[in-house]
C-alpha positions as CSV (number, residue, x, y, z in Angstrom):
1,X,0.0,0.0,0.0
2,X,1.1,3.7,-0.6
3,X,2.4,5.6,2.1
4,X,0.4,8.3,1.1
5,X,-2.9,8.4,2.7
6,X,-5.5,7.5,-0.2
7,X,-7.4,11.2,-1.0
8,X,-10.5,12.5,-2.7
9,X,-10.6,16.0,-4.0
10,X,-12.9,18.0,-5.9
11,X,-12.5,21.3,-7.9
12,X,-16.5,21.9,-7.0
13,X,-17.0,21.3,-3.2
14,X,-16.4,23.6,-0.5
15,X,-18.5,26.6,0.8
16,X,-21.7,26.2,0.0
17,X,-23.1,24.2,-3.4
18,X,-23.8,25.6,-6.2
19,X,-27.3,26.5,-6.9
20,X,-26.9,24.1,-10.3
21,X,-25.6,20.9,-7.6
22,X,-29.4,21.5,-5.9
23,X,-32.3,18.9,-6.5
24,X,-35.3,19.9,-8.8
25,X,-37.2,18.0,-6.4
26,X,-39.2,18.5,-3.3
27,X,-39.1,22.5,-3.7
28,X,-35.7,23.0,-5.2
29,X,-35.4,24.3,-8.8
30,X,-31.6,23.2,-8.9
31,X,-30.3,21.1,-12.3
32,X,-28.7,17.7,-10.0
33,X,-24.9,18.7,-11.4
34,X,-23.0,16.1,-9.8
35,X,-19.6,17.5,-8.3
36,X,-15.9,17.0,-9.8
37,X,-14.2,14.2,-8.3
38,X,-10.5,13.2,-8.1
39,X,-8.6,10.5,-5.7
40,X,-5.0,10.0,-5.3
41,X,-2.3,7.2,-3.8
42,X,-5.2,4.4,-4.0
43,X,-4.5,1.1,-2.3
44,X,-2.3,-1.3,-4.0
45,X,-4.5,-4.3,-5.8
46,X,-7.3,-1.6,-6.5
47,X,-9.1,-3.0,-9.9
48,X,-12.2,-0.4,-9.4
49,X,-14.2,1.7,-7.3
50,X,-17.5,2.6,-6.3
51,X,-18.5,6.4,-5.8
52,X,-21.5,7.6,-3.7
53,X,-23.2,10.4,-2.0
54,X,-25.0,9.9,1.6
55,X,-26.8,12.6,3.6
56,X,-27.1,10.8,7.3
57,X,-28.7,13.7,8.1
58,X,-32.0,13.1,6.3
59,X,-35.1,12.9,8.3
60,X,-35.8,8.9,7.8
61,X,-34.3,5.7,9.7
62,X,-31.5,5.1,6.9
63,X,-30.5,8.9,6.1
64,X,-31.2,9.3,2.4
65,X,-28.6,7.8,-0.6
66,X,-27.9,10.7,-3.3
67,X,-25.6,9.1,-5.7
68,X,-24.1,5.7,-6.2
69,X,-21.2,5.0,-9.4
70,X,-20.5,1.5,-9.5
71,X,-17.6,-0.4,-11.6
72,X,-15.7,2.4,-12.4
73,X,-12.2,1.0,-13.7
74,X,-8.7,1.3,-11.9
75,X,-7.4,3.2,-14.4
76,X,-9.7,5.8,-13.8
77,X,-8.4,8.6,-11.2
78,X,-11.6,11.2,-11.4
79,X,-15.3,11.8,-12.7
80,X,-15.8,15.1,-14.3
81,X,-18.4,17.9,-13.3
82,X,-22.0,16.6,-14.5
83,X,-20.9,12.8,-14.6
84,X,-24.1,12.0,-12.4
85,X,-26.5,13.4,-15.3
86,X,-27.4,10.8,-17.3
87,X,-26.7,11.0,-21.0
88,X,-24.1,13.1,-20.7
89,X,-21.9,9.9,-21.2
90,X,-19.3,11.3,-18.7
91,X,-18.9,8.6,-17.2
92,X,-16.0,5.9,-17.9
93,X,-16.6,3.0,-19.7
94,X,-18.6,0.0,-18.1
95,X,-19.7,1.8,-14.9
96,X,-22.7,2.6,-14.1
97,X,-25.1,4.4,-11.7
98,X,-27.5,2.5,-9.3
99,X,-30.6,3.8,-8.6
100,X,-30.3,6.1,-5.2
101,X,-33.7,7.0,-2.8
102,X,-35.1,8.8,-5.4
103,X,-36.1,5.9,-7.4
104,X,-33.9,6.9,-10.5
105,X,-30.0,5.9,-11.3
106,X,-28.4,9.4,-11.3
107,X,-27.1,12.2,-9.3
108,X,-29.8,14.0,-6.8
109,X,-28.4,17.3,-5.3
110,X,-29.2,18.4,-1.7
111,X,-32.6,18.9,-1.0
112,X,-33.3,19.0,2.9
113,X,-36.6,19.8,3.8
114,X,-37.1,23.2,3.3
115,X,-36.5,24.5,6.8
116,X,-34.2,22.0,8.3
117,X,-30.9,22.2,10.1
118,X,-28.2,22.2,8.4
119,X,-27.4,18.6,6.4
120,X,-24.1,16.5,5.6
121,X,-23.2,15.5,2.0
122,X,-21.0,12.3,2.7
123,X,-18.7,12.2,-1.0
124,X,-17.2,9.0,-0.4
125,X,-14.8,6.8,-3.3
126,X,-14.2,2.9,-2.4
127,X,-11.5,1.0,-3.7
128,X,-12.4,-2.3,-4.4
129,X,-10.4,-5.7,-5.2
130,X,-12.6,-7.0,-7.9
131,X,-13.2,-5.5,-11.4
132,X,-16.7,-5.8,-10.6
133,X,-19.2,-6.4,-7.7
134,X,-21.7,-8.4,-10.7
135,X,-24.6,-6.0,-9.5
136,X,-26.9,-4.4,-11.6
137,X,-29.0,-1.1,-11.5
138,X,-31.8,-1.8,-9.6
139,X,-29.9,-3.9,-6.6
140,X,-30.7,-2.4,-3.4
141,X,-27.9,-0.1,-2.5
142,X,-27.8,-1.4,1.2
143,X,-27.5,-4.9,-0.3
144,X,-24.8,-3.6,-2.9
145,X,-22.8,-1.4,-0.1
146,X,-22.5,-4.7,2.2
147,X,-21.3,-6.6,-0.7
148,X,-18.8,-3.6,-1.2
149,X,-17.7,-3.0,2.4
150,X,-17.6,-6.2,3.7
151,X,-16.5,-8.3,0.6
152,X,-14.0,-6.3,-1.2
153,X,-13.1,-2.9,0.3
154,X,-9.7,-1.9,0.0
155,X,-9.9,1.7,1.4
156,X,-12.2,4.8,0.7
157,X,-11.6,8.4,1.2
158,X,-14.1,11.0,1.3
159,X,-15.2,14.6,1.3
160,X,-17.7,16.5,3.6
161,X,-19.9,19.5,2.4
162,X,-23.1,20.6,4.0
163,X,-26.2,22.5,2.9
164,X,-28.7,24.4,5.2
165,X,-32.2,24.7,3.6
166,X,-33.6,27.9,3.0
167,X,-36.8,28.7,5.2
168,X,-40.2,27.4,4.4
């Protein structure tokens, strides 16, 4: 393994998000652009990784999943700005977004009920020892994350942000 620690980055986070990066759901008029993302000094035997976004902060039992990139190859080192919008074809070759708690496989910005404290965006990368994890779309991302975590997790870095909610 490096001696480095293993980093994510992103030209996009920090501050607050941009109004683009907000939902157009649940009262938000945002466009879902899915951050910039770039790791460093990954583990040694790394053949893919998984990216995700996670909000514990969300008012239900399992916090609310915002993104999920699966089988992203080795070889890759970073998604671009608006990789989370599907058809943008952004993304690398053979990986592919799951479907997150909004029912659809793509990136959902922040979107806190209006009037809420102040939430955390979890940006998270996984390096993984297998090429693939054989999942598909529509596989239940707590099912999908045990098989990542448990099976085949290498390391992960990640990046915090937070958005507080305008006012009802």
């Amino acid at each position: 393994m490096s001696k480095d620690l293993f980093t994510l980055s992103s030209n996009d986070l920090g501050g607050n998000f941009a109004p683009e990066q907000l939902a157009d759901i649940f009262g938000y008029s945002g466009k879902n652009v899915s951050p910039h993302l770039a790791w460093t000094n990954v583990p040694e035997g790394t053949k893919s990784f998984v990216v995700t976004c996670f909000d514990p902060d969300a008012p239900t039992q399992s916090g609310f999943w915002h993104w999920a990139v699966f089988d992203i190859p080795a070889s890759v080192s970073e998604l671009p700005t608006g990789a989370g919008n599907p058809g943008t074809g952004l993304l690398p070759e053979k990986a592919f977004m799951a479907e997150v708690d909004t029912g659809m496989a793509a990136y959902c910005g922040p979107c806190p009920p209006l009037g809420d404290f102040t939430h955390t965006y979890l940006f998270t990368v996984i390096a993984l020892d297998v090429e693939t994890l054989g999942i598909k779309a529509n596989t239940p991302l707590a099912q999908a994350m045990f098989m990542t975590v448990m099976q085949h997790e290498l390391g992960r870095a990640s990046i915090v942000s937070y958005y507080k909610p305008a006012k009802a």
